[in-house]
Residue frames relative to the residue before (quaternion, step in Angstrom):
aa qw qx qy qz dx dy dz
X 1.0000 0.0000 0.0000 0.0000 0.00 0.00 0.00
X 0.0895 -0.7454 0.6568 0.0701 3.80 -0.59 0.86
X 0.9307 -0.2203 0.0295 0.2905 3.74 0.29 0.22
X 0.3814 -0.6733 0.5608 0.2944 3.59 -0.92 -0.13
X 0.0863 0.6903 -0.7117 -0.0979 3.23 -1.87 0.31
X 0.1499 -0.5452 0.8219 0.0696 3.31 -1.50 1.29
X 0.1308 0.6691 -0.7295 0.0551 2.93 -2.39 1.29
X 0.2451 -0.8026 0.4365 0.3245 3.16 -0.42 0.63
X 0.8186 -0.2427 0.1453 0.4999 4.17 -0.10 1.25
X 0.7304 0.2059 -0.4117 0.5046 3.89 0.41 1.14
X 0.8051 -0.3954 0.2836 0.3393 2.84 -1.54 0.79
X 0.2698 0.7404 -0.6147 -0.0349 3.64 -1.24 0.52
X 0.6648 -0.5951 0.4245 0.1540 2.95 -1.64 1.16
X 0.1806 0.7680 -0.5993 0.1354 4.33 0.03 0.72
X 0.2196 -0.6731 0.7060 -0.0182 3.02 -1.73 1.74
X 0.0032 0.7902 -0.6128 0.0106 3.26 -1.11 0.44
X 0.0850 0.7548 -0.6499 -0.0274 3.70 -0.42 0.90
X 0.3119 -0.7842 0.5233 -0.1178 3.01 -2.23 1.12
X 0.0129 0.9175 -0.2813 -0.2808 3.09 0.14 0.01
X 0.6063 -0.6749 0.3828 0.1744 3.34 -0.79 1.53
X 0.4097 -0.6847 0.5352 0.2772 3.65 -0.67 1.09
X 0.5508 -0.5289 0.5415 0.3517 3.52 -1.25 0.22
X 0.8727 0.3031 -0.1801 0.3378 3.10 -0.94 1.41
X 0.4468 0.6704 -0.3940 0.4424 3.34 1.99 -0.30
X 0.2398 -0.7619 0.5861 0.1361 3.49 -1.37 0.97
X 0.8076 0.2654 -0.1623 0.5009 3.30 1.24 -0.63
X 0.1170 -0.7150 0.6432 0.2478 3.95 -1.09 -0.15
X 0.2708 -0.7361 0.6189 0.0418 3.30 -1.45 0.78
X 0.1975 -0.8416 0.5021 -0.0265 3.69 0.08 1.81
X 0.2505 0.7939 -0.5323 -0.1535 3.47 -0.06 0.43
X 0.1529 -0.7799 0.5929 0.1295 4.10 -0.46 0.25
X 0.0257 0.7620 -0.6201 0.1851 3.22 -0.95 1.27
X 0.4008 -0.5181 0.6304 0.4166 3.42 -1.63 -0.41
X 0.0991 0.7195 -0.6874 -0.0004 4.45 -1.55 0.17
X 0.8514 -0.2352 -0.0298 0.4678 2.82 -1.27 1.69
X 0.6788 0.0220 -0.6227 0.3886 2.58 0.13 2.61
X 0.4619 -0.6761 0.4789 0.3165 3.00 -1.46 -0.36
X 0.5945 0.5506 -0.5072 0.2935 3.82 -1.53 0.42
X 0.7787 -0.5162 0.2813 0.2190 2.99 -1.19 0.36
X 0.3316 0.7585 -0.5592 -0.0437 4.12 -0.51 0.42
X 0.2871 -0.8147 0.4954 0.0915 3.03 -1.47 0.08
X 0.2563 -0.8194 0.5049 0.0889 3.45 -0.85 0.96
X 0.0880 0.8485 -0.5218 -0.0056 3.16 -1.24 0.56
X 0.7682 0.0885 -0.3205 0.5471 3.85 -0.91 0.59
X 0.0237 0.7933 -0.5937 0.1330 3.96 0.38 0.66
X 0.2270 0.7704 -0.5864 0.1051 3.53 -0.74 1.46
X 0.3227 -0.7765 0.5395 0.0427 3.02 -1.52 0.86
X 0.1187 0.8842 -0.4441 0.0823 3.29 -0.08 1.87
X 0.4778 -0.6766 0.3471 0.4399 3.62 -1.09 -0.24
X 0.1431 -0.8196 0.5251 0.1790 3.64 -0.66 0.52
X 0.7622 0.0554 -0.1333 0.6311 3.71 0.45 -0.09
X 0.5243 -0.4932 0.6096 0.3322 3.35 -2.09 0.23
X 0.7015 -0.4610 0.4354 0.3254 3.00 -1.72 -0.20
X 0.5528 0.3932 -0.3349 0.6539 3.50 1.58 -0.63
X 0.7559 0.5630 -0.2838 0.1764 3.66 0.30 -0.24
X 0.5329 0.4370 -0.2656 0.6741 2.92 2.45 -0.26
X 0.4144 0.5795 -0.5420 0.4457 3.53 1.26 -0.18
X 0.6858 0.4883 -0.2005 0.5010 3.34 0.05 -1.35
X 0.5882 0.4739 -0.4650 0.4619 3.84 -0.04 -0.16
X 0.8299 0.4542 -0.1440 0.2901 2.95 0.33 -1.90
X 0.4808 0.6120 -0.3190 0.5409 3.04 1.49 -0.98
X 0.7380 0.3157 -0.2872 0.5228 4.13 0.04 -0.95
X 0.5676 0.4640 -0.4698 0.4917 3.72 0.55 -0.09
X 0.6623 0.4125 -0.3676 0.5060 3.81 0.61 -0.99
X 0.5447 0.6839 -0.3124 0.3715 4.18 0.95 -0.35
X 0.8415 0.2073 -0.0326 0.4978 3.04 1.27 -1.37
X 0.3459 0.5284 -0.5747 0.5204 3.37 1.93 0.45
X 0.7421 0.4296 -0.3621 0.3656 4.50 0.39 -1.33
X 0.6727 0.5307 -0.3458 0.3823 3.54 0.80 -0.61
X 0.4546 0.5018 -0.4730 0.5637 3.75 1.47 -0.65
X 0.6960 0.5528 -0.3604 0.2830 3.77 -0.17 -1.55
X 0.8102 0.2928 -0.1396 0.4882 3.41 0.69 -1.25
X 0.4589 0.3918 -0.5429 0.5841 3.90 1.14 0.74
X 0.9532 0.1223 -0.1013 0.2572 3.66 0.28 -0.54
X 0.0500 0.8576 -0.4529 0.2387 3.06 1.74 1.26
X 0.5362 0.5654 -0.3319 0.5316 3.67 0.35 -1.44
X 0.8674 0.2591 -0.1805 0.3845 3.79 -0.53 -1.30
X 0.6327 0.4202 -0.4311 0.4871 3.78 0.81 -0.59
X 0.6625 0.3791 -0.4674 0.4460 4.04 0.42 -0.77
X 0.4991 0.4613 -0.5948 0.4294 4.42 0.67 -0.36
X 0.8121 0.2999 -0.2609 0.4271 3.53 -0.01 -1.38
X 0.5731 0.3357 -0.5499 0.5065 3.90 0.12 0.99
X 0.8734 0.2016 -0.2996 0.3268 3.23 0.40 -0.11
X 0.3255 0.5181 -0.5331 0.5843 3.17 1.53 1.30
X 0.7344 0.4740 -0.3341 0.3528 4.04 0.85 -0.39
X 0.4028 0.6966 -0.1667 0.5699 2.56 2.36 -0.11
X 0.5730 0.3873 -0.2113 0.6907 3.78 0.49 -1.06
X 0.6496 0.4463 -0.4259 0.4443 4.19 -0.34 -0.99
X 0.7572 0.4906 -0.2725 0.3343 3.88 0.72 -1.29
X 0.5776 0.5577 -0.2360 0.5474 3.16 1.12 -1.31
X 0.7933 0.4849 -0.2180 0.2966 4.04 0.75 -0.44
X 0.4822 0.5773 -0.1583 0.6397 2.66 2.22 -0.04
X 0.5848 0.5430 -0.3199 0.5107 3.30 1.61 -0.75
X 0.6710 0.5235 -0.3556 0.3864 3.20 1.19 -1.34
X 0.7010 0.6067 -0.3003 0.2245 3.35 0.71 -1.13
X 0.6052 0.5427 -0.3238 0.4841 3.17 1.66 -1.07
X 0.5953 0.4279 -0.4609 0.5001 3.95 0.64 -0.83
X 0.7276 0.3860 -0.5123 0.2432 3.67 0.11 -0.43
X 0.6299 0.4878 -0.2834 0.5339 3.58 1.14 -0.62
X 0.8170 0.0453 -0.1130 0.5637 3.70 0.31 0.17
X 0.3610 -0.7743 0.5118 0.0911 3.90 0.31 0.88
X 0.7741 0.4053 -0.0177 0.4860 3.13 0.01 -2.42
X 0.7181 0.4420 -0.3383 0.4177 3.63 0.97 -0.92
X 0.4702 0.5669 -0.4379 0.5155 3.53 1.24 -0.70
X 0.7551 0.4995 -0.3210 0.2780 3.55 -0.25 -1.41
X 0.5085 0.7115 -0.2824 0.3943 3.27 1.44 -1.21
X 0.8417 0.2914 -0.1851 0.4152 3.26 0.24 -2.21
X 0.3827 0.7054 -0.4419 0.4008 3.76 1.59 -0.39
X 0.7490 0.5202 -0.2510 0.3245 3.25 0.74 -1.44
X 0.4298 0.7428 -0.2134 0.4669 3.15 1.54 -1.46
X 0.7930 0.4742 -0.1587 0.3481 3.54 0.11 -1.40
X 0.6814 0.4797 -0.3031 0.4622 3.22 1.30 -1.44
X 0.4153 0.7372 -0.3488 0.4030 3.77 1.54 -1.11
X 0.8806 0.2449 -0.1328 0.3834 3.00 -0.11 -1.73
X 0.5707 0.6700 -0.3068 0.3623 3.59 0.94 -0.55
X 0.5698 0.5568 -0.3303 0.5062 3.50 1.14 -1.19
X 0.5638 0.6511 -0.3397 0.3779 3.79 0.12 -0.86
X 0.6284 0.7248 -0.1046 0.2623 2.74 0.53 -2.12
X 0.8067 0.4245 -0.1615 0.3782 3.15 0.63 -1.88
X 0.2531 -0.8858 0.3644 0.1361 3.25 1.19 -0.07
X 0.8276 -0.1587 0.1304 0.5224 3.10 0.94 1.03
X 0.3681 0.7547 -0.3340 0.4282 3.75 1.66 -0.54
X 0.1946 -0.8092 0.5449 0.1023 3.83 -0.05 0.96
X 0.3820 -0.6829 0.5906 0.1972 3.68 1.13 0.13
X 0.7076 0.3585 -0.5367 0.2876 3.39 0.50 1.29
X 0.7738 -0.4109 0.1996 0.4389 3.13 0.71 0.67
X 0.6449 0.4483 -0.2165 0.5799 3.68 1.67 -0.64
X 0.5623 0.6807 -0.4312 0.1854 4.02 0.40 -0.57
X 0.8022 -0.0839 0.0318 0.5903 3.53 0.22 0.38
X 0.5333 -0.5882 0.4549 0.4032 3.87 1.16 0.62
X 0.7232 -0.4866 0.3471 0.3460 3.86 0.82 1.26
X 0.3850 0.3811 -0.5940 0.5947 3.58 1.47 0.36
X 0.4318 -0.5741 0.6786 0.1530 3.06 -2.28 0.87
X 0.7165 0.4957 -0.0364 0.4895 3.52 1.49 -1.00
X 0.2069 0.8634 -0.4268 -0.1721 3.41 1.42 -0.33
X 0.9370 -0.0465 -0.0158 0.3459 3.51 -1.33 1.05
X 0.0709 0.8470 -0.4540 0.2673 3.39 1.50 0.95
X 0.5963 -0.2651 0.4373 0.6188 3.59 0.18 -1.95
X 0.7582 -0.2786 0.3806 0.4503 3.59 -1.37 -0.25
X 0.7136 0.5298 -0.2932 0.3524 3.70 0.25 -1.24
X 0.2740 0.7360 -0.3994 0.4730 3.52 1.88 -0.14
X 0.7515 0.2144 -0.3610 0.5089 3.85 0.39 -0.56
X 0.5084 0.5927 -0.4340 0.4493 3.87 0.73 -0.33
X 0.7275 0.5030 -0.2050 0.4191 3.56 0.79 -0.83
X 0.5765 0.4813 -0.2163 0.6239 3.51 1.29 -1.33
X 0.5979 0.5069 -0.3608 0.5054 4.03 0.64 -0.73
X 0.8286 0.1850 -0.2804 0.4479 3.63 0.00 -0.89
X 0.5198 0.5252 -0.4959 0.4562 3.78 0.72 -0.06
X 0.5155 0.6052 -0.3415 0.5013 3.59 0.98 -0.57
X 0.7709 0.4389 -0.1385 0.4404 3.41 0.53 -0.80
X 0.5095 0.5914 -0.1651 0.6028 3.25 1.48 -0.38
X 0.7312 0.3084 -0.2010 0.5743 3.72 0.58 -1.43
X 0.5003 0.5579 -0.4704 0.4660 3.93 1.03 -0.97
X 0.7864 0.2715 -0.3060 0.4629 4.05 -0.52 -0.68
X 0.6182 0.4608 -0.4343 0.4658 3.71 0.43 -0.84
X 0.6160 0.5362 -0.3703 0.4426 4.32 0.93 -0.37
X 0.5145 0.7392 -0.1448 0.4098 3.11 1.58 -0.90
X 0.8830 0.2098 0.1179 0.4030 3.10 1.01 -1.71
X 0.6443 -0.5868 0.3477 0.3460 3.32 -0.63 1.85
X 0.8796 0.2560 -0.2801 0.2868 3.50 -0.16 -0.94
X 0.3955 0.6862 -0.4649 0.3958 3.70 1.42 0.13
X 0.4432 -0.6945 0.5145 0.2375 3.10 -1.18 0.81
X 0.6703 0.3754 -0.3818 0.5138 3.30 1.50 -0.20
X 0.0072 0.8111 -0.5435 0.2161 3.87 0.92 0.88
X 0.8944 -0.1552 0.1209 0.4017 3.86 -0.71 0.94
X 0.4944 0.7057 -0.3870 0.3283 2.83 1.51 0.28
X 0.4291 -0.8106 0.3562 0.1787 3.41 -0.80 1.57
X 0.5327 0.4191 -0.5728 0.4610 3.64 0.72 -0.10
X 0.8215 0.3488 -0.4272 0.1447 3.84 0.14 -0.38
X 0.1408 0.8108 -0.4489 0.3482 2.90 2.16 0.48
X 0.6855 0.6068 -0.1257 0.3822 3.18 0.55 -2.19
X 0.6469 0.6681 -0.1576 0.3321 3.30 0.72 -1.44
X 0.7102 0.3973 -0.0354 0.5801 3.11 1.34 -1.83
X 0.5264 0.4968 -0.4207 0.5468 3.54 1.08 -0.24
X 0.8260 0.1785 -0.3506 0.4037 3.71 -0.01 -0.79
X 0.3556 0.4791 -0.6121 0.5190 4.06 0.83 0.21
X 0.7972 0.4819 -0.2972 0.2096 3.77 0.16 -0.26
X 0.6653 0.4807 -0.1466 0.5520 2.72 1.52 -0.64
X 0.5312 0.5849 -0.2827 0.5439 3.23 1.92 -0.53
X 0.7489 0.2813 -0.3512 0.4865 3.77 1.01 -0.62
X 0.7046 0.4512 -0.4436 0.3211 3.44 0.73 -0.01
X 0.4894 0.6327 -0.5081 0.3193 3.43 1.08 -0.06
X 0.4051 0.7609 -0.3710 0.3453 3.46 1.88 -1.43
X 0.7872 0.4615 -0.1523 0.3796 3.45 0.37 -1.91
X 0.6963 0.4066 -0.3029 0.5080 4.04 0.77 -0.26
X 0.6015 -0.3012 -0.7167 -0.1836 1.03 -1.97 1.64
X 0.5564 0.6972 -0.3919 0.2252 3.56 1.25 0.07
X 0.3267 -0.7822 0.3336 0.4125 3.34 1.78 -0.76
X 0.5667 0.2725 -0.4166 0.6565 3.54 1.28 1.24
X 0.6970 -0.5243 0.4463 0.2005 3.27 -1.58 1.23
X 0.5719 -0.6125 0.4771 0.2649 3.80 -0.90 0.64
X 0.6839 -0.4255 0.5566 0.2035 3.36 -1.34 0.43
X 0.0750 0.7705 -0.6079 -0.1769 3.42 -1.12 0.33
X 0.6413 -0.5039 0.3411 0.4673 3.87 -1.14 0.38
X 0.7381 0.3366 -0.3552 0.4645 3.83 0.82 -0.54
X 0.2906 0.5937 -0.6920 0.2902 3.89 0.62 0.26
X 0.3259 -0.4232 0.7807 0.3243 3.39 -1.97 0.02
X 0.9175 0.1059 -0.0368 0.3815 3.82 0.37 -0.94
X 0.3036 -0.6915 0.4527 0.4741 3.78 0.08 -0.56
X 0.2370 -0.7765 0.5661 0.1426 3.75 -0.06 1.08
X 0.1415 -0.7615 0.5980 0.2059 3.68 -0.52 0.97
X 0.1701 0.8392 -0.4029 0.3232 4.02 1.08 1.05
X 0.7051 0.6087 -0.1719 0.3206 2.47 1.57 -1.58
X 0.6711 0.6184 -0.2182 0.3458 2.81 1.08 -1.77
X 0.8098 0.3045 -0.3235 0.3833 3.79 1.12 -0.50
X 0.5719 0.6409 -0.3265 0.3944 3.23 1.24 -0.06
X 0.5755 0.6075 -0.3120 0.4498 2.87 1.72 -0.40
X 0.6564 0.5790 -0.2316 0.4246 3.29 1.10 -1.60
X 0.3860 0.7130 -0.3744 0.4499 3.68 1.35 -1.38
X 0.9078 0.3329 -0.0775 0.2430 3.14 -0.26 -1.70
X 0.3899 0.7828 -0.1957 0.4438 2.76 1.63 -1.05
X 0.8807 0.3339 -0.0605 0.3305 3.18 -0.32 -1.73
X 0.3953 0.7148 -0.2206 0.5330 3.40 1.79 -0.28
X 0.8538 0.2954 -0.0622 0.4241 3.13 1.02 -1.18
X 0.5327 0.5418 -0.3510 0.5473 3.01 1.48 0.03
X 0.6495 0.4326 -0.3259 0.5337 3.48 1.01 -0.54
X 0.5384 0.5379 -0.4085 0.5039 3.77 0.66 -0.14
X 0.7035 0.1727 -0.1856 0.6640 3.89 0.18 -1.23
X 0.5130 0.6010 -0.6127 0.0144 4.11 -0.66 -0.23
X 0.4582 0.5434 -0.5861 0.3889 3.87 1.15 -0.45
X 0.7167 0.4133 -0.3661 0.4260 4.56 0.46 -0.70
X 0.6247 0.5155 -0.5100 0.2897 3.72 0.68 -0.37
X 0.5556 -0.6139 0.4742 0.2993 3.41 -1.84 0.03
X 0.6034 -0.5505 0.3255 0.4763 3.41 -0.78 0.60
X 0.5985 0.5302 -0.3671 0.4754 3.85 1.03 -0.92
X 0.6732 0.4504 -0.3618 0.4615 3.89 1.01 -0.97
X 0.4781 0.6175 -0.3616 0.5093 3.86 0.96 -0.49
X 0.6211 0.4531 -0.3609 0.5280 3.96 0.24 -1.50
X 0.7133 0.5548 -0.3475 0.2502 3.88 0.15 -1.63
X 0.7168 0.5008 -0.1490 0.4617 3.19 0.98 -1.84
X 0.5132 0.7580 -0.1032 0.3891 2.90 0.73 -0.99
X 0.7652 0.1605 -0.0376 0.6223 3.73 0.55 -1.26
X 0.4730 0.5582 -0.4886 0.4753 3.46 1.20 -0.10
X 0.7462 0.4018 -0.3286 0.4169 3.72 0.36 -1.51
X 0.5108 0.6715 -0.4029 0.3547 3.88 1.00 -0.05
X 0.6243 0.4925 -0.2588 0.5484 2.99 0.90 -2.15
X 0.8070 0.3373 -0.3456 0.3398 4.06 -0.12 -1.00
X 0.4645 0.5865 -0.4965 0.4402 3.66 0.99 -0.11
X 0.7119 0.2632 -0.3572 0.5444 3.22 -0.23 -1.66
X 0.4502 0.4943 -0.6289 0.3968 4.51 -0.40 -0.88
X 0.6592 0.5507 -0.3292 0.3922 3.82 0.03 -1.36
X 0.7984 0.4877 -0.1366 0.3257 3.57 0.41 -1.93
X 0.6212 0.3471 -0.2676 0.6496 3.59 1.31 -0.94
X 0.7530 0.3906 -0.4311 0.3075 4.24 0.26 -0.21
X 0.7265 0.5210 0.0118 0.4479 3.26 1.74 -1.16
X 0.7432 0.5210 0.0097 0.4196 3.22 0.27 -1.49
X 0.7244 0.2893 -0.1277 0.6126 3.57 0.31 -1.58
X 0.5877 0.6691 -0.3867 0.2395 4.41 0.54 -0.23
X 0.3910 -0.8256 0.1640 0.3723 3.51 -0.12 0.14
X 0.4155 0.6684 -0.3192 0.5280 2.91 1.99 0.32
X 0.4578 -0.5524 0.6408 0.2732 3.63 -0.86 0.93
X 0.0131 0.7138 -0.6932 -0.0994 3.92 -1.10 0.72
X 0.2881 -0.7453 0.4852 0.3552 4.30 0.00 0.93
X 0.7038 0.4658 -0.4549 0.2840 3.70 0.20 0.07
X 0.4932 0.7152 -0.3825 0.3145 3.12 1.73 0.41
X 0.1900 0.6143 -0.6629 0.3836 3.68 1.65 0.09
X 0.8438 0.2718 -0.4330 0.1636 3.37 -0.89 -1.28
């Protein structure tokens, strides 16, 4: 699936670019209507080339230039303000345990419950499936590892978790990190997987969403070299977002996130 279009009855203009494995002879276009109903129609549909293979090298490559060069002019100021959104979060936590204690402890508890399961097998040391929670399922593997991250990030956070300061899950969350940012380079959207039916570009923000949540939550423990990584990853998958999403003329609704 390479996209959607909502119009309301006139003609509109949709681009879509892909990129074309090495070696493909043929392309299969199909155009339809999913999860709705009425009537559309296409018309003068072409399929050209816009860049070489050395030429999207090169792109990407100067996109990955000016995601590290932003990071390392504004490293200092982006780790203060995560970990001032950090302090802001953790005060809201506080507030809620003071106004409901027993209820806090509860949903704390709740979290640690359901979370454990989860890991499926994840030894919390930093080696279990290379920080995939999901290993080698489908793509949505980093969407998953991303919000389970988020989950374990506050529950590290918080006194009453049983996974409180605890360093193997420190570890844990470091390699789910390094595992989703490797995902994002150098194009700034996560890879395909052999069992997709499609590549769902969903992923890429739900992932980041979550993602970025969690990096603010653990960043006062990361290294300055783990900061740069994450860091130029969440760049590369913004702007990836801004030139596919954002800058089109077609409203796309998953673009809130």
């Amino acid at each position: 699936m390479l996209g959607y279009i909502d119009t309301r009855g006139t003609w509109q203009e949709y681009r879509w670019v892909v990129e074309v494995p090495e070696g493909t002879a043929t392309v299969d276009v199909h155009l339809g209507v999913m999860s709705a109903s009425g009537r559309v129609l296409f018309d003068d549909l072409r399929i050209v080339k816009v860049a070489s293979a050395k030429e999207r090298k090169a792109f990407y490559d100067q996109r990955l230039q000016r995601a590290q060069q932003r990071v390392s002019e504004d490293l200092t100021k982006i780790i203060q303000n995560a970990n001032t959104f950090r302090e802001k979060t953790l005060a809201y936590y506080e507030e809620s345990r003071n106004r409901a204690e027993d209820k806090f402890r509860q949903v704390v508890a709740i979290l640690d419950q359901w979370i454990t399961p989860q890991l499926q097998g994840q030894t919390l040391d930093g080696s279990a499936n290379h920080g995939n929670f999901r290993a080698g399922t489908t793509m949505w593997d980093y969407r998953t590892s991303a919000e389970l991250s988020y989950v374990l990030s506050v529950l590290y956070n918080l006194p009453e978790s049983k996974f409180y300061q605890d360093q193997r899950v420190l570890e844990a969350l470091k390699a789910a990190g390094e595992f989703i940012a490797k995902g994002f380079l150098p194009r700034g959207d996560v890879p395909g997987h052999p069992n997709d039916s499609y590549k769902d570009e969903n992923v890429n923000r739900f992932t980041l969403c979550a993602w970025v949540d969690a990096y603010i939550m653990i960043a006062p423990w990361l290294s300055e070299e783990e900061h740069t990584q994450w860091l130029t990853s969440f760049f590369l998958g913004a702007e990836y977002q801004l030139e596919q999403y954002a800058l089109r003329p077609v409203y796309y609704p998953n673009m809130d996130a």
